[in-house]
C-alpha positions in Angstrom: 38.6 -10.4 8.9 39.6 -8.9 12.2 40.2 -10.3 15.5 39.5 -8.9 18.9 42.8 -7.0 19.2 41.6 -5.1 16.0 44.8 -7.4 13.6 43.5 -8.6 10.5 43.5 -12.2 10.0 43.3 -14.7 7.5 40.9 -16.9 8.8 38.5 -18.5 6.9 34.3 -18.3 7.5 33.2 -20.8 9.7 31.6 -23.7 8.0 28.1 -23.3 9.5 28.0 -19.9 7.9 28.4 -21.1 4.7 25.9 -23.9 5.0 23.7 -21.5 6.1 24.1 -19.6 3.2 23.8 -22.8 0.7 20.6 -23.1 2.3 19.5 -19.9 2.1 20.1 -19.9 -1.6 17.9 -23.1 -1.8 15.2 -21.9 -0.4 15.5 -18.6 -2.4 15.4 -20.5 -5.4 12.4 -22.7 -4.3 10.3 -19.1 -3.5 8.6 -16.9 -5.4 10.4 -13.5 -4.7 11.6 -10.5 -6.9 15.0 -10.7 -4.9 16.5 -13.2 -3.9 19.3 -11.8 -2.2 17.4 -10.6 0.3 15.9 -13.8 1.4 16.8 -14.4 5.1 16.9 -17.8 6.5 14.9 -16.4 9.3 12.1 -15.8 7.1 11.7 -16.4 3.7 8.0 -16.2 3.6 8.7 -12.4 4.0 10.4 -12.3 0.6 7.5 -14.3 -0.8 4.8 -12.9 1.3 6.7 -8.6 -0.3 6.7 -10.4 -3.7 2.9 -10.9 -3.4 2.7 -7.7 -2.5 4.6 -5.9 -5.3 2.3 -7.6 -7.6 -1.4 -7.1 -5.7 -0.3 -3.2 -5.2 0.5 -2.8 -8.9 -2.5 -4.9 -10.1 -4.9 -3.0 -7.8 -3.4 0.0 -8.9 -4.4 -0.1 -12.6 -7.0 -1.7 -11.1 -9.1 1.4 -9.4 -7.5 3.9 -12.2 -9.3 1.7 -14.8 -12.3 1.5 -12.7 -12.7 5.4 -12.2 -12.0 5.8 -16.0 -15.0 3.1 -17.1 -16.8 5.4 -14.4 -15.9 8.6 -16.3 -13.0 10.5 -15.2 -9.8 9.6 -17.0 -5.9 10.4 -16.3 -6.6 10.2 -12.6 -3.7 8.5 -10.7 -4.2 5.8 -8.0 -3.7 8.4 -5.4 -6.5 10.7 -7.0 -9.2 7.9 -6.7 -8.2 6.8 -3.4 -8.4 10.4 -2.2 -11.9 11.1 -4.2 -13.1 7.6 -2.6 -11.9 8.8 1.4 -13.0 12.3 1.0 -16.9 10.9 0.2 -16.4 8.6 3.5 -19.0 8.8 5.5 -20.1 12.1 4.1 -18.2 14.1 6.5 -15.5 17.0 5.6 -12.2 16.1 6.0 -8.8 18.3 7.3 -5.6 17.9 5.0 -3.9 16.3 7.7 -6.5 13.6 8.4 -6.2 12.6 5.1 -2.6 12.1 5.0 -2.9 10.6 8.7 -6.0 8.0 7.5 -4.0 6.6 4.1 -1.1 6.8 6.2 0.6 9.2 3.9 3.7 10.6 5.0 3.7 13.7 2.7 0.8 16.1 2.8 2.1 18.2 -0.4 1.8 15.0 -2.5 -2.2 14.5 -1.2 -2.6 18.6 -1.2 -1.4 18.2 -4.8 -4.0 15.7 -5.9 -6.7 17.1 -3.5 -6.2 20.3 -6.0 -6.8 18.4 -9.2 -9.8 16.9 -7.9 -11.9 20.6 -6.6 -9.8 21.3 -10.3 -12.3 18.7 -11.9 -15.2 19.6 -9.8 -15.5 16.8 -7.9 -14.4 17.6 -4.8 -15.1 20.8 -3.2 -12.5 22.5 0.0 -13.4 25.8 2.5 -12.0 27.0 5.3 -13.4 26.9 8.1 -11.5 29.1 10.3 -7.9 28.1 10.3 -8.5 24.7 8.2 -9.3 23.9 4.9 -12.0 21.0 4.4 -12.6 19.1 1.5 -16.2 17.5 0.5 -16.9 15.5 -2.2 -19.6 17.6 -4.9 -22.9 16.2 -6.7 -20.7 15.6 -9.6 -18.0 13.9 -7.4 -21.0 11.6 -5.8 -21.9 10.5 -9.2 -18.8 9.1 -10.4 -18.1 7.2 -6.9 -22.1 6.0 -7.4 -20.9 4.9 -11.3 -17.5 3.4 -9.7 -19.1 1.5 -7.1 -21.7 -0.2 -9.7 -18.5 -1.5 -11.9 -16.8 -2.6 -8.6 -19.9 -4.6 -7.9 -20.3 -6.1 -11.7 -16.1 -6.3 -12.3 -14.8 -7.2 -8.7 -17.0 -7.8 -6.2 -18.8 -10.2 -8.4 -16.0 -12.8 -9.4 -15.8 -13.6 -5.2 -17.3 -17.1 -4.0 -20.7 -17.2 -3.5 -20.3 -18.6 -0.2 -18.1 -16.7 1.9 -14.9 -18.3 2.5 -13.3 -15.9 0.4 -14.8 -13.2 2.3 -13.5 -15.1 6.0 -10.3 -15.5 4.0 -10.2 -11.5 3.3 -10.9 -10.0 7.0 -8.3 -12.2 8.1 -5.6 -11.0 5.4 -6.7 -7.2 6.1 -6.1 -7.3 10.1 -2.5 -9.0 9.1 -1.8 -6.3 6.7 -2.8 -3.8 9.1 -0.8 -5.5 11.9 2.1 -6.0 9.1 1.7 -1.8 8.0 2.9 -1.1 11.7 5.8 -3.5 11.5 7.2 -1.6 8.4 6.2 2.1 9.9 8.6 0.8 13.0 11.3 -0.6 10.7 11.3 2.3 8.5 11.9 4.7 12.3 14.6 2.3 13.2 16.3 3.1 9.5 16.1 6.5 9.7 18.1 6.3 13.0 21.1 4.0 11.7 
């Protein structure tokens, strides 16, 4: 350790530090997390709650690439579907950079990548109009989303409560995970900067 006059010094950790930590590595081992190291005794729920979502992202992953392949297009990635899905939203054109902005996607060349694959397959179609590029989902592309949507209803959609709570329960987690998105986005500024 060193003291204010910058000499190092032998003294011990103060005892509350270490209780602190004993506790901390109780309730780390009382959570479920992938890492318990990281468990803070200000809030171990984060652990639990990142845990959780490790898990959800990687099961709804192989979720919607297993989806779009019973729908008919095979050895698309996660990113590919979700970009097929947002380009047929609303059934207006989209700009590169909306894309990116909307799936809050920091690189552009990683969704200009799969944005090529998909007008590749024919199911998504881009022109320029003027200086932009705008991408459209085809006939073909329609299709598949149509076929997608009809196994979401009969795979997913279907194995919810018939009576709502599960719905409430859903809204309510969707508005904290957006709310929780911006805390990481401002964490991730503050990182950059250290």
């Amino acid at each position: 350790m060193i003291d204010h006059s910058g000499s190092r010094t032998t003294k011990p950790p103060a005892k509350t530090d270490s209780r602190r930590a004993g506790r901390v590595r109780a309730a780390a081992s009382e959570l479920l997390v992938s890492s318990a190291h990281l468990v803070s005794e200000k809030s171990g729920e984060l652990s639990e709650f990142e845990f959780g979502l490790i898990i959800a992202g990687h099961a709804f992953n192989r979720w919607v690439v297993r989806c779009m392949a019973a729908a008919g297009i095979k050895d698309l990635t996660t990113l590919d579907v979700l970009l097929l899905h947002h380009v047929n939203h609303r059934a207006r054109e989209k700009k590169l950079g909306d894309i990116s902005f909307m799936l809050n996607i920091e690189d552009a060349h990683v969704v200009s990548y799969s944005l090529k694959k998909l007008v590749s397959l024919g199911v998504v179609k881009s022109e320029k109009r003027g200086k932009e590029v705008v991408f459209f989902t085809t006939s073909k592309g329609q299709d598949y989303i149509q076929r997608y949507r009809e196994i979401r209803e009969a795979c997913l959609v279907s194995s919810l409560r018939a009576d709502d709570s599960e719905n409430l329960e859903l809204g309510e987690l969707a508005r904290f995970l957006r709310a929780l998105s911006g805390l990481y986005d401002q964490a991730a500024r503050a990182a950059t900067s250290i």
